[in-house]
C-alpha positions as CSV (number, residue, x, y, z in Angstrom):
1,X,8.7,-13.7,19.9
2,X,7.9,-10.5,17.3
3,X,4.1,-11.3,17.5
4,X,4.5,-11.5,21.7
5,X,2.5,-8.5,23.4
6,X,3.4,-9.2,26.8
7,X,7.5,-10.2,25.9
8,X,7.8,-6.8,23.6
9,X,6.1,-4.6,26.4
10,X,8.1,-5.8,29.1
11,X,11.4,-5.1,26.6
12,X,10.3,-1.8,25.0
13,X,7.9,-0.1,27.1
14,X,10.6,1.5,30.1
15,X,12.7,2.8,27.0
16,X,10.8,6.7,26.5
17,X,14.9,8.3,25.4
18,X,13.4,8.9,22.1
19,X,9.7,10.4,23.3
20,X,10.9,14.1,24.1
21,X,12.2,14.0,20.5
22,X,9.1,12.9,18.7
23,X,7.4,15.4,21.0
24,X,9.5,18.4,20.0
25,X,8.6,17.0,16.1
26,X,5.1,17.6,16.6
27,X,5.5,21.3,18.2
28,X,7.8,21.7,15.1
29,X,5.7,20.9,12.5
30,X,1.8,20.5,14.0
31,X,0.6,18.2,12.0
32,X,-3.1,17.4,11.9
33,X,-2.4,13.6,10.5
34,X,0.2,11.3,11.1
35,X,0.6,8.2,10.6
36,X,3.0,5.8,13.0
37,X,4.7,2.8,10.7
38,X,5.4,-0.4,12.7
39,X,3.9,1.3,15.7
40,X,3.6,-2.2,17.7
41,X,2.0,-1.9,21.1
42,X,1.6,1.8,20.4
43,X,4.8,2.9,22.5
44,X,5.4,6.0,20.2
45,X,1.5,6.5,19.0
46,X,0.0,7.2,22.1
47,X,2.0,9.7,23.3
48,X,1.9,11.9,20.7
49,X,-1.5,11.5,20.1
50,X,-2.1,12.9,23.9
51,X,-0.1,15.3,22.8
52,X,-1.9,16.0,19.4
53,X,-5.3,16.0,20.9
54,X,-4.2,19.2,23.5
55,X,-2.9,21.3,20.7
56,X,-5.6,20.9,17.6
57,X,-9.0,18.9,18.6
58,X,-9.0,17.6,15.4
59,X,-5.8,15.9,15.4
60,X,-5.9,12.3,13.6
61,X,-3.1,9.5,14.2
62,X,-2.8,6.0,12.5
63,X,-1.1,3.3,14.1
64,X,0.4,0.6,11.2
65,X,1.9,-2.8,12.1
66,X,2.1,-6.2,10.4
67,X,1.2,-8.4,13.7
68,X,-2.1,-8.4,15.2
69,X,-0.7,-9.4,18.3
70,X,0.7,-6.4,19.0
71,X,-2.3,-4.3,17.1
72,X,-4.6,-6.1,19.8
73,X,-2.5,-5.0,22.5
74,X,-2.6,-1.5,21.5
75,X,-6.2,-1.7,21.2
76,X,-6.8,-2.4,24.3
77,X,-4.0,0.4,25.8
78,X,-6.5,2.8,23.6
79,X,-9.3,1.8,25.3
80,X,-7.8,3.2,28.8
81,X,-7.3,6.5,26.8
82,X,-9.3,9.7,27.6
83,X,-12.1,10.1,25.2
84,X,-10.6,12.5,23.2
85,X,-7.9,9.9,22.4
86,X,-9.7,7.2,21.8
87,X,-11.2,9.2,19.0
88,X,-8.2,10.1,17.3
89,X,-6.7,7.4,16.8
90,X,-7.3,3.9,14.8
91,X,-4.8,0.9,14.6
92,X,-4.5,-0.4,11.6
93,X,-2.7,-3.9,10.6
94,X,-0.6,-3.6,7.4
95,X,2.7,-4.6,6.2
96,X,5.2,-1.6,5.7
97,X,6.6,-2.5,2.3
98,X,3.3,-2.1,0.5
99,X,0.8,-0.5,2.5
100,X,-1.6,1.8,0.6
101,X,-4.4,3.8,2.8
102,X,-5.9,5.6,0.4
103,X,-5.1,8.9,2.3
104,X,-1.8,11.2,3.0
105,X,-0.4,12.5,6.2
106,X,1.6,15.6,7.0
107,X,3.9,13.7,9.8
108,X,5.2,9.9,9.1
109,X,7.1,8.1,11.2
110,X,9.3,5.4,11.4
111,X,11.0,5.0,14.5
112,X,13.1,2.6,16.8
113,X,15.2,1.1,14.4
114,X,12.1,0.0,12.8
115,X,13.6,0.7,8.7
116,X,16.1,-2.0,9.6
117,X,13.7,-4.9,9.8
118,X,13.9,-5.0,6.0
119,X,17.0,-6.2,5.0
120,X,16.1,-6.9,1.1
121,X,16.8,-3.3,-1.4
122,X,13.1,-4.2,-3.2
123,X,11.6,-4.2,0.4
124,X,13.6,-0.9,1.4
125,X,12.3,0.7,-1.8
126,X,8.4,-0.3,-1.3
127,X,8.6,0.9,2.4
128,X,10.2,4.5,1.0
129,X,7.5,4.7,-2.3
130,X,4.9,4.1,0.1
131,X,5.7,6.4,2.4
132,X,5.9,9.0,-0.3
133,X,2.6,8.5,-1.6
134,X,0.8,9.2,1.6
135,X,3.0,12.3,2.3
136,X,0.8,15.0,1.6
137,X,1.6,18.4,0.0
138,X,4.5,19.6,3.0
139,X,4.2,16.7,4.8
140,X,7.3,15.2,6.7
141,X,8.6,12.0,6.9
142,X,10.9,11.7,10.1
143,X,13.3,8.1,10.6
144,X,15.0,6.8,13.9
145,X,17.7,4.4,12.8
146,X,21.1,3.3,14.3
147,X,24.1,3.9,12.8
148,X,26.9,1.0,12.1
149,X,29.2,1.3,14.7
150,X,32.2,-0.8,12.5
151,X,34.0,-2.2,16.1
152,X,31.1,-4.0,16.8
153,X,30.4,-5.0,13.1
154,X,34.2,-5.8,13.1
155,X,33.9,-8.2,16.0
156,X,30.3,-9.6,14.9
157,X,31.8,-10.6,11.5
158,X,33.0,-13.8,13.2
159,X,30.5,-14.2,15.9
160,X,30.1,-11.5,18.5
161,X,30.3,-12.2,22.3
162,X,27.6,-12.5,24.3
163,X,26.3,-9.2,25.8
164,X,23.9,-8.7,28.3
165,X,21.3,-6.0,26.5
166,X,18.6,-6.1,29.2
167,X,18.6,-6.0,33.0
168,X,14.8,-5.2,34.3
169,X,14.1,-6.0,38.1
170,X,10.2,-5.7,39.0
171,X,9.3,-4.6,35.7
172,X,5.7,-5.9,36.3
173,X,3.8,-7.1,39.3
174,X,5.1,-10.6,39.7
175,X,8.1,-10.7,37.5
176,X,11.1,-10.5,39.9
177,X,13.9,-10.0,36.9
178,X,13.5,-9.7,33.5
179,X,17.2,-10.3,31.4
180,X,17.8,-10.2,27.5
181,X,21.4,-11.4,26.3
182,X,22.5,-11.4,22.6
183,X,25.0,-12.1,20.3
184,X,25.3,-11.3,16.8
185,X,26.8,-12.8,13.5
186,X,28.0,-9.8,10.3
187,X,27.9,-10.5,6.6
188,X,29.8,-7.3,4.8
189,X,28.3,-8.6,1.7
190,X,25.0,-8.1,2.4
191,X,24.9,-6.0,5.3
192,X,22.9,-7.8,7.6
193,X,23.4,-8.8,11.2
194,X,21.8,-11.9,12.3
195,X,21.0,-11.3,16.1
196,X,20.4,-14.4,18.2
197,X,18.7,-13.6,21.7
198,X,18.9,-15.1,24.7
199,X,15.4,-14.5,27.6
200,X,15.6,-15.4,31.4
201,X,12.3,-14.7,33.6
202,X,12.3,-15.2,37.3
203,X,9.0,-15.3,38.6
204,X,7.8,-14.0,42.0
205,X,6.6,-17.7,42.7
206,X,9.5,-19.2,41.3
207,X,9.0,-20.1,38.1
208,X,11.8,-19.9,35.7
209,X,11.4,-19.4,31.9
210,X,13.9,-19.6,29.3
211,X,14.1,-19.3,25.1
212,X,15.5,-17.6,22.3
213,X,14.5,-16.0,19.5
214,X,16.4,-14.2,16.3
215,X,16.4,-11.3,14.3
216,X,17.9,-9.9,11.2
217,X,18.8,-5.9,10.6
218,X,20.1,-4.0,7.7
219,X,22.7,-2.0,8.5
220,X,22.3,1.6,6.7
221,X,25.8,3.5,5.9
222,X,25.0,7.0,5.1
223,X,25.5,7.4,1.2
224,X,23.3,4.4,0.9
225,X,20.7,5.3,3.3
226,X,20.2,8.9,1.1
227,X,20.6,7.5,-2.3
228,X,17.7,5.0,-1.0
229,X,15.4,7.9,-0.2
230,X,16.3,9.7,-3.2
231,X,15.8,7.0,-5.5
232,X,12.0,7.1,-3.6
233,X,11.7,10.8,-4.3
234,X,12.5,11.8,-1.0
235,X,14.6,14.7,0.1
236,X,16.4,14.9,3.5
237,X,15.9,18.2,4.9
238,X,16.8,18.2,8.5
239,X,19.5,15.7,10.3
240,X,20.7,15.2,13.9
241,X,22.5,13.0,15.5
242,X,21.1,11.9,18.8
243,X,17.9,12.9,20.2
244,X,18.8,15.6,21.6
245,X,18.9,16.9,18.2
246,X,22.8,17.6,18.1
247,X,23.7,17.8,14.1
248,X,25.1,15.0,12.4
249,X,28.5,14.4,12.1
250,X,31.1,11.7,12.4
251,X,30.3,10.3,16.6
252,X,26.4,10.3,15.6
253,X,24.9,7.4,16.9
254,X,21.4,7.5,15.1
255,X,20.1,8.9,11.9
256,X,17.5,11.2,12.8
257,X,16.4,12.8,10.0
258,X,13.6,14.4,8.1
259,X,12.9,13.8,4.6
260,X,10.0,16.0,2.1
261,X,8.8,14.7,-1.2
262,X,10.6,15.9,-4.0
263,X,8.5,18.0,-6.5
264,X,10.1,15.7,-8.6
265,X,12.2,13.1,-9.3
266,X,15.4,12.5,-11.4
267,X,15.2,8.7,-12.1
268,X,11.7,6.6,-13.5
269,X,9.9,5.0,-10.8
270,X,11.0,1.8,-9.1
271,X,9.1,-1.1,-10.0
């Protein structure tokens, strides 16, 4: 179901915990490019491109995304867009471990767990080099990435229960309930957590549908997650915790962090 517009909207577009956060990056930092990696229906793009349209009139964002689906989708949320939005930004369909736009940014980002879809180190490593060749001089590249929380991991190891992720009554006009269960299966070996997830939709007319789909995530543990970036010539500068930027520490949830390009780097280039 990655490549369903209508399925991922109705899962991802009530969940805004992490907007105020992005926001408050863009007062930081005023960037007059960024660039938005697996953007997907443009949840996090078009926000902060109203937002980057009211501060500098020349503010440019790029939307990137492997599935067209989703790109299409976000096209046509652009086109209900003020003018002014419309006009800053482009969608462009690219895949995130080798994408090359022949142009830098001052703000990147790669939010909502997104850096966990690539569960291979060779992948990891393209994603970060290509990010750090379209950071341009200052530019910032910002993550938003759970943390292992080793109970669960514990537990998923052998097959985790099933847990009821997503309870959504009336989410759209004629959807009476929307529900998303899942349960999850750990290797400590390679770090990966194979999700399986369950979908119920009850129709105003009665309809019931029913089907799963599956997904795989990295799991990041902190050392690893900062030699990664180093190894791509990035340099964390700022980390929090939560979003509402509480330091990080021991109980943080998410990485939320902020890396620079290093001037330069200690190790020869992968690849």
């Amino acid at each position: 179901m990655h490549d369903d517009a209508w399925i991922y909207d109705l899962e991802t577009t009530g969940f805004v915990a992490d907007l105020p956060y992005w926001s408050a990056l863009l007062d930081q930092y005023n960037p007059a490019k960024v660039l938005d990696i697996a953007c997907g229906t443009g949840r996090i793009t078009l926000p902060l491109a109203e937002q980057g349209v009211r501060d500098n009139a020349a503010f440019r964002t790029i939307g990137l995304d492997i599935s067209e689906p989703l790109l299409a989708r976000a096209r046509e949320k652009l086109v209900q867009a003020c003018p002014a939005v419309q006009d800053a930004v482009s969608f462009v369909e690219a895949d995130m471990r080798s994408f090359c736009l022949n142009e830098q940014f001052d703000l990147i980002v790669l939010g909502f767990n997104s850096l966990a879809y690539l569960y291979d180190m060779e992948d990891q490593l393209g994603c970060l080099e290509a990010v750090r060749r379209h950071l341009a001089p200052g530019g910032r590249f910002a993550i938003d990435l759970l943390v292992p929380h080793l109970g669960f991991l514990d537990e998923a190891q052998v097959g985790g229960p099933v847990r009821l992720e997503v309870d959504l009554r009336s989410p759209e006009p004629g959807i009476r309930q929307f529900l998303r269960t899942a349960t999850e299966r750990y290797d400590v070996i390679t770090q990966r957590d194979d999700t399986l997830y369950f979908y119920e939709i009850y129709h105003d007319d009665g309809r019931h549908q029913r089907f799963t789909d599956d997904l795989a995530w990295h799991m990041y543990f902190p050392r690893e997650l900062e030699l990664l970036l180093r190894i791509a010539g990035l340099r964390v500068i700022e980390k929090f915790g939560n979003y509402a930027r509480a330091p990080f520490g021991h109980r943080s949830t998410q990485y939320l962090w902020v890396m620079e390009a290093m001037v330069s780097q200690g190790c020869p280039h992968h690849g």
